[in-house]
PASE-375581 format. One record per residue (C-alpha): x, y, z; residue number from 1; residue in three letters; chain. Coordinates in Angstrom, 3 decimals. Each point is the difference from the previous one (the first is absolute). Layout:
PASE-375581
[r [X; Y; Z]; NUM; ALA; A]
...
//
This chain:
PASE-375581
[r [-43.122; 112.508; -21.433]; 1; UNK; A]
[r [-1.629; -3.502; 0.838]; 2; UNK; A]
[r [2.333; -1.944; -1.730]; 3; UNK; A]
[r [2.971; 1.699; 1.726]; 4; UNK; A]
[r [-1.210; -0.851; 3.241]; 5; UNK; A]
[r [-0.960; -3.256; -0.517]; 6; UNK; A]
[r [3.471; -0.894; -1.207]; 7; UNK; A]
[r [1.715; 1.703; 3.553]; 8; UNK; A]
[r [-2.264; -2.216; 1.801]; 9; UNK; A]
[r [0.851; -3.099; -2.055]; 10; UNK; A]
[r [3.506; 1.026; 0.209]; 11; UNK; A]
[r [-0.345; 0.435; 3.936]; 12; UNK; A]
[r [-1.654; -3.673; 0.525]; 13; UNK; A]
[r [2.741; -1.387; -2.225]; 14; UNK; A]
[r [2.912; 1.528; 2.441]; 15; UNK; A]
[r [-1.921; -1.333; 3.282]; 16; UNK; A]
[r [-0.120; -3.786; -1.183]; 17; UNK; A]
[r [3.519; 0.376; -0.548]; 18; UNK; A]
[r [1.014; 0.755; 3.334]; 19; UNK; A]
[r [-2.590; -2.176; 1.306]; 20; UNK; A]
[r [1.778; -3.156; -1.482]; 21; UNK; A]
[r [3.623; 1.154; 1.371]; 22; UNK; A]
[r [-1.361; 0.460; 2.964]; 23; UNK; A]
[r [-1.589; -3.604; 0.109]; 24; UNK; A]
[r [3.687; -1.447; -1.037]; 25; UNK; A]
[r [0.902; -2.041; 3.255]; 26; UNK; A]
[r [3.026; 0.408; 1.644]; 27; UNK; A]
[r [2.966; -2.106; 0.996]; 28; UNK; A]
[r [3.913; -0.294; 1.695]; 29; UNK; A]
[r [2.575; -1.167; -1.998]; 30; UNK; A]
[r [3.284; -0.897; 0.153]; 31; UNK; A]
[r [2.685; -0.388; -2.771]; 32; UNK; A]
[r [1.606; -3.172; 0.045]; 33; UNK; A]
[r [3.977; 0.186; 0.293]; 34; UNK; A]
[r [3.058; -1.665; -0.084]; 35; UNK; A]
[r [1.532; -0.457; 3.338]; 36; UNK; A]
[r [1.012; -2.838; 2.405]; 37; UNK; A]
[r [-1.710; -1.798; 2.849]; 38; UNK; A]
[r [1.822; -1.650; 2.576]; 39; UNK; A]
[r [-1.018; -2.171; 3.537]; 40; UNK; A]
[r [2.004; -0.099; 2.855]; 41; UNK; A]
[r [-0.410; -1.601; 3.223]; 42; UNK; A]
[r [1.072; 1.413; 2.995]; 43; UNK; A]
[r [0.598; -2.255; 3.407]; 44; UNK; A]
[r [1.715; -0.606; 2.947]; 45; UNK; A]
[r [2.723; -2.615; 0.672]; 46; UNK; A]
[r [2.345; -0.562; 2.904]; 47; UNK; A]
[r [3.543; -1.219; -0.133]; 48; UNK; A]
[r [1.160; -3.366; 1.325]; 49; UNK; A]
[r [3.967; -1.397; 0.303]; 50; UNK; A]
[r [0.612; -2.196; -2.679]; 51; UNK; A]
[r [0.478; -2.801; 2.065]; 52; UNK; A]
[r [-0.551; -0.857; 4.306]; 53; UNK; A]
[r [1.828; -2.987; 1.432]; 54; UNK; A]
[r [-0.252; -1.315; 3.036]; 55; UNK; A]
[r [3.150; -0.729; 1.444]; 56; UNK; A]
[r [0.422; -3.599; 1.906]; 57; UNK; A]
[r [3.167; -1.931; 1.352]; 58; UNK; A]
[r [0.591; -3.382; -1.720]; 59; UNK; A]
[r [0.758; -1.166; 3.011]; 60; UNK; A]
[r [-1.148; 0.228; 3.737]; 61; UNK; A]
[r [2.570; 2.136; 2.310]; 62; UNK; A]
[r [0.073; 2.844; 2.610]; 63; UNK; A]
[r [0.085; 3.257; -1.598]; 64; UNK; A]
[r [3.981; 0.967; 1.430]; 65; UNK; A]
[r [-0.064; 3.270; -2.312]; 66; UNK; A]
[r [-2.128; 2.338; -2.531]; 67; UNK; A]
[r [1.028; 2.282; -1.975]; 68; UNK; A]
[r [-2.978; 2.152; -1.017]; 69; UNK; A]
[r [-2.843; 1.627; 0.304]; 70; UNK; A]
[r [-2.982; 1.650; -1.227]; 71; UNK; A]
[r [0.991; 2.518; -2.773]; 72; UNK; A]
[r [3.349; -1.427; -0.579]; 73; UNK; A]
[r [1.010; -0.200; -3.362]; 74; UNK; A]
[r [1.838; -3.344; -0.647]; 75; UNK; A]
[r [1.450; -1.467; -3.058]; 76; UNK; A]
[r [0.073; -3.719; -1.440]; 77; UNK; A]
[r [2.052; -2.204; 2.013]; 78; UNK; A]
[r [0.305; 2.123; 2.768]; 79; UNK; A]
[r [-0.128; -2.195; 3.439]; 80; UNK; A]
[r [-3.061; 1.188; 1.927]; 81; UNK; A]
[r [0.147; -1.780; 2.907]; 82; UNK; A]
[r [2.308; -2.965; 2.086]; 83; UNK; A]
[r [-1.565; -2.931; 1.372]; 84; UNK; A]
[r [1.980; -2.728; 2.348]; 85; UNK; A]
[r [-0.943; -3.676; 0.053]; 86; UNK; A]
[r [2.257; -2.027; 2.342]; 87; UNK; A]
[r [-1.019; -3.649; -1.286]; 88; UNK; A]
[r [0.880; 0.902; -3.832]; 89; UNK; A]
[r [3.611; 1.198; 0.810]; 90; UNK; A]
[r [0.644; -3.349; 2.059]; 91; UNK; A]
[r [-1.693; -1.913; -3.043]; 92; UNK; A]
[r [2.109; 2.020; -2.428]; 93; UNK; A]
[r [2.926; -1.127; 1.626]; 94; UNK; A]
[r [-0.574; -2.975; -0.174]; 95; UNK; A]
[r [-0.437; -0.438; -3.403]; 96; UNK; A]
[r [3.312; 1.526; -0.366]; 97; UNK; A]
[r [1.385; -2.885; 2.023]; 98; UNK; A]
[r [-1.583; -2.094; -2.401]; 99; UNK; A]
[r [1.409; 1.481; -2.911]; 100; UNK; A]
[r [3.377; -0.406; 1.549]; 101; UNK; A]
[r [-0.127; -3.799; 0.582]; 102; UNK; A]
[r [-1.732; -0.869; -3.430]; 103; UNK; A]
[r [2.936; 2.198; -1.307]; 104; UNK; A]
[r [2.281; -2.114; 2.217]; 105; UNK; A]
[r [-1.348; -3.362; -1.279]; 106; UNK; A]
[r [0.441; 1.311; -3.180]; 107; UNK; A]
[r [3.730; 0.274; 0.275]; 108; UNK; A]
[r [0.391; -3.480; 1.739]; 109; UNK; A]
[r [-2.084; -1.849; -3.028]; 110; UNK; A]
[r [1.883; 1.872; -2.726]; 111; UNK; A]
[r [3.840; -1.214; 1.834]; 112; UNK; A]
[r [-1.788; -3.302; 0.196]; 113; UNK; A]
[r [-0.374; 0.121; -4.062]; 114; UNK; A]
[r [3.419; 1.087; -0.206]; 115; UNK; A]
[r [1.137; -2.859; 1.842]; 116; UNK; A]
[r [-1.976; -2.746; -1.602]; 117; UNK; A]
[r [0.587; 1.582; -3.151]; 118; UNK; A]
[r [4.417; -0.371; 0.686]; 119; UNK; A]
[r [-0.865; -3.538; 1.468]; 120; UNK; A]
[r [-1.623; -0.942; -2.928]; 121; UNK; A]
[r [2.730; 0.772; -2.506]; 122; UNK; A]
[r [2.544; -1.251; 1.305]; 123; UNK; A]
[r [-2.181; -3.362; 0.182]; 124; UNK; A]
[r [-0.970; 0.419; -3.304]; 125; UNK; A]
[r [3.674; 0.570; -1.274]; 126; UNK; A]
[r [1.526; -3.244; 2.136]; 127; UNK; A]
[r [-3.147; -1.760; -1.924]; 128; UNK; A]
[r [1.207; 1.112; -3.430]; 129; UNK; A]
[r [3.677; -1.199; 0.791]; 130; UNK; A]
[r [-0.680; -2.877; 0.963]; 131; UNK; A]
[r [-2.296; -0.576; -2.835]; 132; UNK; A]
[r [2.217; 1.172; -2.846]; 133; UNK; A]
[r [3.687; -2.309; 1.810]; 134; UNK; A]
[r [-2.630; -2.951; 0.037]; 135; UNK; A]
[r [-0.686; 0.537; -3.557]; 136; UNK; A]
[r [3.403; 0.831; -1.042]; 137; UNK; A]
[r [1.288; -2.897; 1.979]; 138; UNK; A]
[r [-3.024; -2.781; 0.240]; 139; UNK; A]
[r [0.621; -2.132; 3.607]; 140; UNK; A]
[r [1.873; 2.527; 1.308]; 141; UNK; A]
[r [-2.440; 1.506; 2.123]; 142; UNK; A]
[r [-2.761; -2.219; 2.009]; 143; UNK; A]
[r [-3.520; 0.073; -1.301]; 144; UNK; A]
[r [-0.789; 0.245; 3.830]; 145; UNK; A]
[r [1.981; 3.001; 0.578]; 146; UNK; A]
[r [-1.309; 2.034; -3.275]; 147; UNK; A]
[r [-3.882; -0.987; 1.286]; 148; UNK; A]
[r [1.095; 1.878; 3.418]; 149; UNK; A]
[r [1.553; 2.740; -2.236]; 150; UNK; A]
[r [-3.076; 0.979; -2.157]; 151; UNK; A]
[r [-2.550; -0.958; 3.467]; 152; UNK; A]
[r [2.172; 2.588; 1.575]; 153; UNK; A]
[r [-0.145; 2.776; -2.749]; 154; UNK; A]
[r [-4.234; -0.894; -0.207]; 155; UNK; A]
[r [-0.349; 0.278; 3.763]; 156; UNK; A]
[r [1.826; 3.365; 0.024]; 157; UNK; A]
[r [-1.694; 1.346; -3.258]; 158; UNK; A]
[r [-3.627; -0.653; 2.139]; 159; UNK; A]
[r [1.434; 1.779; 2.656]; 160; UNK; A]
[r [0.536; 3.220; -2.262]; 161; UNK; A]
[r [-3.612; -0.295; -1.247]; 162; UNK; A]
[r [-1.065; 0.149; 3.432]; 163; UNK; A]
[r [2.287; 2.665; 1.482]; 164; UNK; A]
[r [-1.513; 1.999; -2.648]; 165; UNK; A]
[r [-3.785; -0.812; 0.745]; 166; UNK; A]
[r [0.907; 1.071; 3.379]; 167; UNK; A]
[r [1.948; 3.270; -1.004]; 168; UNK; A]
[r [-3.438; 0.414; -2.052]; 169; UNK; A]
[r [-2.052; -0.160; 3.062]; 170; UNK; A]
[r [2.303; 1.964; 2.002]; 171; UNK; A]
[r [-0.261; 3.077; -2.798]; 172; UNK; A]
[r [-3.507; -0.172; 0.299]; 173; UNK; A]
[r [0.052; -0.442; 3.704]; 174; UNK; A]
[r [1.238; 3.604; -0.457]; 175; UNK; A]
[r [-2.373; 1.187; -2.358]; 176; UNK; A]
[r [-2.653; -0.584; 2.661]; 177; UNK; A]
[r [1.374; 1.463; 2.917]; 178; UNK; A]
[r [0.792; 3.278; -2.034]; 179; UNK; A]
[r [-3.271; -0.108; -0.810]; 180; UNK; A]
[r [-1.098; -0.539; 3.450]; 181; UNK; A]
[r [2.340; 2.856; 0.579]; 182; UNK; A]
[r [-1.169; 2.412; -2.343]; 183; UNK; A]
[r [-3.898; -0.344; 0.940]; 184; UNK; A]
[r [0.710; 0.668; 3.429]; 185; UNK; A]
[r [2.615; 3.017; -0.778]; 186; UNK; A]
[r [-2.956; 1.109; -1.962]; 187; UNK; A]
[r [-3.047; -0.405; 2.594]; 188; UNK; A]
[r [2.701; 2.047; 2.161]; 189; UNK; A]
[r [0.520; 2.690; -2.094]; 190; UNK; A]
[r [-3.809; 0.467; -0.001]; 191; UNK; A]
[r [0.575; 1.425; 3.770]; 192; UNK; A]
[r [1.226; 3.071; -2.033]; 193; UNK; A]
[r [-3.171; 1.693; -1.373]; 194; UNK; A]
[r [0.791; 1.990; -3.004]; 195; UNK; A]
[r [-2.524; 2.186; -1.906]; 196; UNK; A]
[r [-1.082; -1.456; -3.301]; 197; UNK; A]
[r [-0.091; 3.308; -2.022]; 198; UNK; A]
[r [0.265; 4.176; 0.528]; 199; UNK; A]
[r [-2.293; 0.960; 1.604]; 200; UNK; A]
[r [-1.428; 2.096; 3.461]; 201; UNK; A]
[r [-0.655; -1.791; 3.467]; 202; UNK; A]
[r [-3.432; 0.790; 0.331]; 203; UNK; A]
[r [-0.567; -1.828; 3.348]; 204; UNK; A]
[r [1.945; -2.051; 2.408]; 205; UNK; A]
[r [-1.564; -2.842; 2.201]; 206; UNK; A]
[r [2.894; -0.993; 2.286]; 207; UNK; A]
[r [2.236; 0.818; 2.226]; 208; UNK; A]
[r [3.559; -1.354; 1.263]; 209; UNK; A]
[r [-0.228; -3.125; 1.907]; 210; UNK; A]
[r [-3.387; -0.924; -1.856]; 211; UNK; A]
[r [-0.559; -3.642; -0.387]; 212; UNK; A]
[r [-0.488; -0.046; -3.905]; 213; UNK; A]
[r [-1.722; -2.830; -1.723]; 214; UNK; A]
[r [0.825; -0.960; -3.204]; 215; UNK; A]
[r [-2.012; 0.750; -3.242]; 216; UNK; A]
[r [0.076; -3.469; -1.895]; 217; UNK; A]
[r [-3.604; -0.675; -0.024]; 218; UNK; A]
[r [-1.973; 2.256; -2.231]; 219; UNK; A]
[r [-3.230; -0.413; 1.850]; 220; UNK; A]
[r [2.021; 0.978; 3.590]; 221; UNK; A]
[r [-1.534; 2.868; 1.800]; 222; UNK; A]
[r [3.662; 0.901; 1.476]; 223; UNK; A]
[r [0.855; 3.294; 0.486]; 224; UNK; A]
[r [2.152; 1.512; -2.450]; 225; UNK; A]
[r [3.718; 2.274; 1.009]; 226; UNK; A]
[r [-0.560; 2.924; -2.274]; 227; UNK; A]
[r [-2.355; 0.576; -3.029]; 228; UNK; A]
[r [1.657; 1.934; -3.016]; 229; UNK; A]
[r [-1.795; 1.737; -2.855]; 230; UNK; A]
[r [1.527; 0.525; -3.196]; 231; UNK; A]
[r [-0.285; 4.105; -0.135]; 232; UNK; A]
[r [2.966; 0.870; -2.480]; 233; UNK; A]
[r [-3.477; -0.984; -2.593]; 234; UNK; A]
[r [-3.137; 0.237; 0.509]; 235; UNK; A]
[r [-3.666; -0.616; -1.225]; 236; UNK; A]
[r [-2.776; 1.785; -0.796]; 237; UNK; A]
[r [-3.065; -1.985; 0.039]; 238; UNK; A]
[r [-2.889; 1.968; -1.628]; 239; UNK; A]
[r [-3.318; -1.664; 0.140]; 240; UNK; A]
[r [-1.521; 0.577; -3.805]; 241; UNK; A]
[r [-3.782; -0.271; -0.096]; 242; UNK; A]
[r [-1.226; -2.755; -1.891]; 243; UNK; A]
[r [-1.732; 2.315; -2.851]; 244; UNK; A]
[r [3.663; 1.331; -1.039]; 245; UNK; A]
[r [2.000; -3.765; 0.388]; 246; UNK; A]
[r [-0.350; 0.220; -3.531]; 247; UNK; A]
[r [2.316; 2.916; -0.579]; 248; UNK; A]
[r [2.811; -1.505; 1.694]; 249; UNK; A]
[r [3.172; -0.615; -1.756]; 250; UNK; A]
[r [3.594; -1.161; 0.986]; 251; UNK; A]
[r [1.796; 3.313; -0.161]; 252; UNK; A]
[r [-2.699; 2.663; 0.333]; 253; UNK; A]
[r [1.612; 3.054; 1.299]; 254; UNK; A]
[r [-1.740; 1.127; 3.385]; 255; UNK; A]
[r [0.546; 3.929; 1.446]; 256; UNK; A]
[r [0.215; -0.683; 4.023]; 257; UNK; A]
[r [0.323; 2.724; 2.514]; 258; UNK; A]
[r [1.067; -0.883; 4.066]; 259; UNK; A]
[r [-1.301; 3.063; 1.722]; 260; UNK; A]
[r [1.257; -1.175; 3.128]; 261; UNK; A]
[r [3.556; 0.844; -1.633]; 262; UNK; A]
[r [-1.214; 2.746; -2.356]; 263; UNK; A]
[r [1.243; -2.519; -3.322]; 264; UNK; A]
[r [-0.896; -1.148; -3.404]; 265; UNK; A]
[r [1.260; -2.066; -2.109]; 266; UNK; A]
[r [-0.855; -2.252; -3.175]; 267; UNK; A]
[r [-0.411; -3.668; 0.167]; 268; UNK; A]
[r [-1.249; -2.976; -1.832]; 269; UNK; A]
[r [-2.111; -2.807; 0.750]; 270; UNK; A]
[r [2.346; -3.138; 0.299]; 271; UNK; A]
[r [-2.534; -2.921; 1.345]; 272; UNK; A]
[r [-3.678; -0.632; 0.746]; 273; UNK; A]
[r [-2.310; -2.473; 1.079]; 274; UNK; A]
[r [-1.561; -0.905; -2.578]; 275; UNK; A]
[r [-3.069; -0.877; 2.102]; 276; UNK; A]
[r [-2.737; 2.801; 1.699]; 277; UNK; A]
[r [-0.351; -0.235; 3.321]; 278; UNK; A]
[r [-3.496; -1.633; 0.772]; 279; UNK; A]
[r [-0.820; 1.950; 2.910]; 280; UNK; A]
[r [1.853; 3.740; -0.741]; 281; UNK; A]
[r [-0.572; -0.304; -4.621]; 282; UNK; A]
[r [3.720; 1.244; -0.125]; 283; UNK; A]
[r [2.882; -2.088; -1.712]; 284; UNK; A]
[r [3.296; 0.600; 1.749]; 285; UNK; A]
[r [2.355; 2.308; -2.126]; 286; UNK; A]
[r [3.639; 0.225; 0.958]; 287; UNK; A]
[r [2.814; 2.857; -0.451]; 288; UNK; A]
[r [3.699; -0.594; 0.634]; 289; UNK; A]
[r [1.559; 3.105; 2.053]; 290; UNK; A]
[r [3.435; 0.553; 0.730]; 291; UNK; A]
[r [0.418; 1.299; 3.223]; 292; UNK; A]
[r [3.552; -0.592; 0.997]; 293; UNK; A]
[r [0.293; 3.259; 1.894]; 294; UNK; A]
[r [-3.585; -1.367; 2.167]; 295; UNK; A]
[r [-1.713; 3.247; -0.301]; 296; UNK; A]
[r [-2.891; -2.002; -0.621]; 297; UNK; A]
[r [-1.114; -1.693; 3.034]; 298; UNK; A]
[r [-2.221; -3.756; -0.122]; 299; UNK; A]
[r [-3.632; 0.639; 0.458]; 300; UNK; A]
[r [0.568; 3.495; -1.719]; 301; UNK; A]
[r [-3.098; 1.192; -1.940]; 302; UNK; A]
[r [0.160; 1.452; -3.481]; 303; UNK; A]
[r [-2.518; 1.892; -2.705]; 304; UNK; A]
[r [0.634; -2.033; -3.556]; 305; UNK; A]
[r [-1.422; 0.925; -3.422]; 306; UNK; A]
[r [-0.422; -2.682; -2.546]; 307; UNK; A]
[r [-0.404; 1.050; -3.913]; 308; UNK; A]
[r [-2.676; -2.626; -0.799]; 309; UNK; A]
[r [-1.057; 0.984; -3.400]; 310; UNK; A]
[r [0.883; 3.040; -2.625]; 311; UNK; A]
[r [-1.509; 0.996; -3.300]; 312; UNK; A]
[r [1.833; 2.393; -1.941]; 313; UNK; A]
[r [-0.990; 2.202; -2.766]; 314; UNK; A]
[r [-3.241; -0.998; 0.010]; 315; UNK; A]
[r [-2.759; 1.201; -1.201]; 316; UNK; A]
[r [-2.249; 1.585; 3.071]; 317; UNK; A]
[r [-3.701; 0.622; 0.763]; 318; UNK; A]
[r [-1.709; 0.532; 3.814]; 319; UNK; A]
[r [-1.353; -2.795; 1.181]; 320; UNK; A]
[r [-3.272; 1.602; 0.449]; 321; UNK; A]
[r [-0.625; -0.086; -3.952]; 322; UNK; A]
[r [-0.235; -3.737; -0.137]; 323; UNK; A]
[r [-2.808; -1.672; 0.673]; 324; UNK; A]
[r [-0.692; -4.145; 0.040]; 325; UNK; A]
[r [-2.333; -0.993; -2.260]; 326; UNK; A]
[r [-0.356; -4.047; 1.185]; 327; UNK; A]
[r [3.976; -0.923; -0.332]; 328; UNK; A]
[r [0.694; 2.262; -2.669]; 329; UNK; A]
[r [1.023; 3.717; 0.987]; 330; UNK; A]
[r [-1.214; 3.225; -1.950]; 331; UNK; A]
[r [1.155; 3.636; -0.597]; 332; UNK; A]
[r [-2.649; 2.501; -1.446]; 333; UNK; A]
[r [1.816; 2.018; -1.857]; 334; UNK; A]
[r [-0.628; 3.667; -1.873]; 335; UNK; A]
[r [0.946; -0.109; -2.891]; 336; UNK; A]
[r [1.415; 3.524; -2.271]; 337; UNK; A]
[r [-3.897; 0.127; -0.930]; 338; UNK; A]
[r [-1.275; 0.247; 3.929]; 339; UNK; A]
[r [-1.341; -3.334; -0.743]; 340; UNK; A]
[r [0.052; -2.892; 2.417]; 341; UNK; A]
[r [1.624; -3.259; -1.137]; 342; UNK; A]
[r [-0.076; -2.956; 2.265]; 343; UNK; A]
[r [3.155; -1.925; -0.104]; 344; UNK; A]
[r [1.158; -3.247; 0.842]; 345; UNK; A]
[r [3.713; 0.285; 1.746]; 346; UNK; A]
[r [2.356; -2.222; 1.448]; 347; UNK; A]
[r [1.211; 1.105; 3.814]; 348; UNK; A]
[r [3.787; -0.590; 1.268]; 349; UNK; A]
[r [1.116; 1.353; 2.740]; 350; UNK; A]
[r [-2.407; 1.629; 2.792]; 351; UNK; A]
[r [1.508; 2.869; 1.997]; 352; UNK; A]
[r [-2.175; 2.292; 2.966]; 353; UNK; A]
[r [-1.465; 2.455; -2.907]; 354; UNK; A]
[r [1.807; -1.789; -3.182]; 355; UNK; A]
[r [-0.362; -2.788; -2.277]; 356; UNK; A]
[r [2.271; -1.401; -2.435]; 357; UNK; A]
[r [-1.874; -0.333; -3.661]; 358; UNK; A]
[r [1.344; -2.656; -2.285]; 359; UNK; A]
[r [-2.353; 0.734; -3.213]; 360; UNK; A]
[r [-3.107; 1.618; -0.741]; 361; UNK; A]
[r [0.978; 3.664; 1.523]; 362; UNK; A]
[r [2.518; 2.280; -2.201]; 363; UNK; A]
[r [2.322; 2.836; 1.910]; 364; UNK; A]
[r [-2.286; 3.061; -0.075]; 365; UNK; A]
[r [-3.526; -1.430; -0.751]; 366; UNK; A]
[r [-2.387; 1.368; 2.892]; 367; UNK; A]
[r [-1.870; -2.421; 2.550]; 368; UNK; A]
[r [-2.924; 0.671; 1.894]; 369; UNK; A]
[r [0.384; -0.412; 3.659]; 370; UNK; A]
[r [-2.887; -1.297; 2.023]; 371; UNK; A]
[r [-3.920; -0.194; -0.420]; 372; UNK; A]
[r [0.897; -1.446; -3.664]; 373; UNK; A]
[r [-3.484; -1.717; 0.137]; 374; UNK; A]
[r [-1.594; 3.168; -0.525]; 375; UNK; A]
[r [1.178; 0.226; -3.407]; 376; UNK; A]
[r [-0.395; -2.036; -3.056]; 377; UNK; A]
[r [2.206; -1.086; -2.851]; 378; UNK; A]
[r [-0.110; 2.782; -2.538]; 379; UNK; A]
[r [-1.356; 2.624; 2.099]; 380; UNK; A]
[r [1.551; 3.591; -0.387]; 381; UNK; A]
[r [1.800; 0.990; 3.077]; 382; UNK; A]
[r [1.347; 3.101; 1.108]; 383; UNK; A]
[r [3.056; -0.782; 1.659]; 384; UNK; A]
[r [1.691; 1.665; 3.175]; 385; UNK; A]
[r [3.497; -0.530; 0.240]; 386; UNK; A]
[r [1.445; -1.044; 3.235]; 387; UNK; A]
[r [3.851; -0.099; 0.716]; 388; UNK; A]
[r [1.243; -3.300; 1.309]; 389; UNK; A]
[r [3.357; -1.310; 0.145]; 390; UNK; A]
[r [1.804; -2.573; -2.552]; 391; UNK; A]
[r [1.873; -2.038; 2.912]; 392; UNK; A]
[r [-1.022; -1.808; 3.107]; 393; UNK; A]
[r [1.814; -1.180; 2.746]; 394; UNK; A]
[r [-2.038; -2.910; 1.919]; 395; UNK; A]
[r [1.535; -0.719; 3.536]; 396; UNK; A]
[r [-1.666; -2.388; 2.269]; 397; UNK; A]
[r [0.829; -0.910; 3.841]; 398; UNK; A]
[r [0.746; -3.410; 1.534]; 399; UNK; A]
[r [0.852; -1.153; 3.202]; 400; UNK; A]
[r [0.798; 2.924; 2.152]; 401; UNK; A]
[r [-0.732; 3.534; -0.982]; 402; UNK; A]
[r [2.739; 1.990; -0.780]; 403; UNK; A]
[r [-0.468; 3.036; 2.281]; 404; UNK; A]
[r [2.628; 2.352; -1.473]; 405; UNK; A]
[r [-2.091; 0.242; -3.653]; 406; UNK; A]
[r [-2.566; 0.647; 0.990]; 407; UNK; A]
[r [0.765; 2.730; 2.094]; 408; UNK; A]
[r [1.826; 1.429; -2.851]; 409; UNK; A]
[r [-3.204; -0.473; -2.166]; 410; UNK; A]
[r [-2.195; 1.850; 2.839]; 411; UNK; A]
[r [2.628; 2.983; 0.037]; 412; UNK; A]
[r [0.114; 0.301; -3.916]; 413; UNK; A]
[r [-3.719; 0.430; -0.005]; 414; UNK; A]
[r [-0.284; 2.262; 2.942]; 415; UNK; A]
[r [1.877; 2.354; -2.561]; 416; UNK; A]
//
């Protein structure tokens, strides 16, 4: 009967150090690394500018007789926006046209002279040669004094052709000049009709019939301009990119934008930047082409953009709070099928909020151990807890303004 005992009780102490050692297993969450993608956006706002603002100033110096416009009219290349009247230029235009007339004149008077020396001349030139060839043909017959006068004669007449043509020369460019003369004044007069430069919308207007209007010729003059006009028909969106994403920037990088102010969205791409950060602000100027020919979109409008600055797809996934930075090389402790921790060197790509891209040293499905990881050791048996997280991660980070309308829609999805 001793013996039987003895063995229950044996059998008993055997069964309690058993579930004294399970009991002393330590604990730990896990997550199962996934494939799945990771991608950072940056939200910000931008506001819209024309495409181009001139300043519109007379060539020339005039009283303002007639404008045309005014603020909000639509005008199109060409288009005469306003009349001046300068007294003193018409008289001086006339006058050039009086001197295009007589140069013209003189002209005609040098080229008849031509003519006329030219007919003098041969018929000198032809008595010359018949007197020449009968005094040949018939030697004594004609005086040696009268064939001198004969070829002196032809000479004389011959240098008279020479210079009716010199003159006819300077008469021609006699011409050239006044026309010239002509032309810059016709020019400087049709300055006193101010035409717009390029379509466009009058948005302001600085003077008024019977103005006295000074002319624009000096860049550095701090004269009033008629009318400024903004290019509307296109517009730009300048959005200010911090300096910590200039390096995401590309020439053609699509851009969602959304004008609440007219309830619209639309796709666009980046077309220009800077190329420099801003010294005081850290942003680099980033600029979108819109069309806008119907001018729905209004100068100085505001707008939400969101910029895709980096994506990682099919990836393979683990939550950021598994890794941990061991000097500059980052760590995973992972569980292996045994329940045994293995301590793993891994290369990190992309960061998300609660993802992180893994380029080697984590498979799809291997368990990590999230947090505390210096509480266990390499090789220690683990019991693991499994805890749902998700395989993708969408990063989005603010700049410059915040955009209102998400994050209202954020606060309303979580109220539910």
């Amino acid at each position: 009967m001793l013996p039987v005992l003895a063995g229950m009780a044996a059998c008993k102490a055997g069964t309690g150090s058993r579930d004294g050692s399970a009991a002393a297993m330590p604990t730990a969450r896990v997550a199962a690394a996934a494939r799945g993608n990771i991608a950072h956006f940056l939200s910000l706002a931008g506001q819209f500018q024309a495409y181009q603002v001139v300043d519109i100033h007379p060539k020339v110096t005039g009283f303002m007789t007639k404008i045309n416009v005014d603020i909000g009219d639509k005008v199109h290349q060409g288009e005469t926006l306003a009349v001046l009247e300068v007294p003193e230029l018409q008289a001086q235009l006339q006058g050039t046209k009086f001197a295009l007339k007589r140069a013209q004149d003189d002209l005609v008077a040098a080229l008849h002279e031509v003519n006329r020396a030219q007919a003098t001349h041969k018929a000198l030139h032809l008595e010359y040669v018949r007197l020449l060839q009968a005094s040949k043909d018939q030697p004594g017959l004609i005086a040696q004094q009268e064939l001198d006068d004969a070829q002196g004669k032809d000479l004389s007449s011959e240098a008279r052709v020479d210079a009716a043509l010199a003159s006819a020369e300077a008469a021609q460019q006699h011409v050239e000049v006044a026309h010239a003369d002509n032309n810059r004044v016709q020019a400087i007069n049709d300055y006193t009709r101010v035409v717009a430069p390029l379509d466009g919308v009058i948005v302001w207007r600085y003077a008024d019939t019977g103005a006295l209007i000074q002319s624009g010729t000096n860049s550095n003059s701090q004269d009033v301009p008629i009318v400024r006009l903004a290019q509307s028909g296109l517009l730009r969106l300048r959005l200010p990119i911090p300096e910590d994403d200039v390096r995401y920037i590309h020439m053609g990088d699509p851009i969602q934008v959304r004008v609440d102010a007219i309830g619209r969205s639309f796709t666009g791409k980046v077309v220009r930047f800077t190329r420099s950060v801003n010294f005081e602000t850290r942003t680099m100027e980033t600029e979108i082409d819109v069309e806008n020919q119907d001018l729905s979109i209004a100068p100085g409008m505001y707008a939400n953009a969101q910029l895709a600055l980096a994506q990682a797809n099919n990836v393979v996934t683990i939550p950021v709070e598994s890794l941990v930075l061991k000097g500059n090389q980052n760590v995973v402790y992972v569980l292996g099928p045994d329940n045994r921790v293995h301590v793993r060197n891994v290369e990190v790509g992309l960061r998300g909020n609660r993802l992180a891209e893994i380029k080697s040293g984590v498979q799809p499905g291997e368990r990590v151990i999230l947090g505390a990881q210096e509480k266990y050791a390499e090789g220690e048996l683990v019991s693991g807890i499994l805890t749902p997280e998700p395989n993708s991660d969408t990063m989005k980070v603010t700049g410059g303004v915040v955009d209102m309308k998400a994050e209202q829609d954020a606060s309303a999805g979580g109220d539910d």
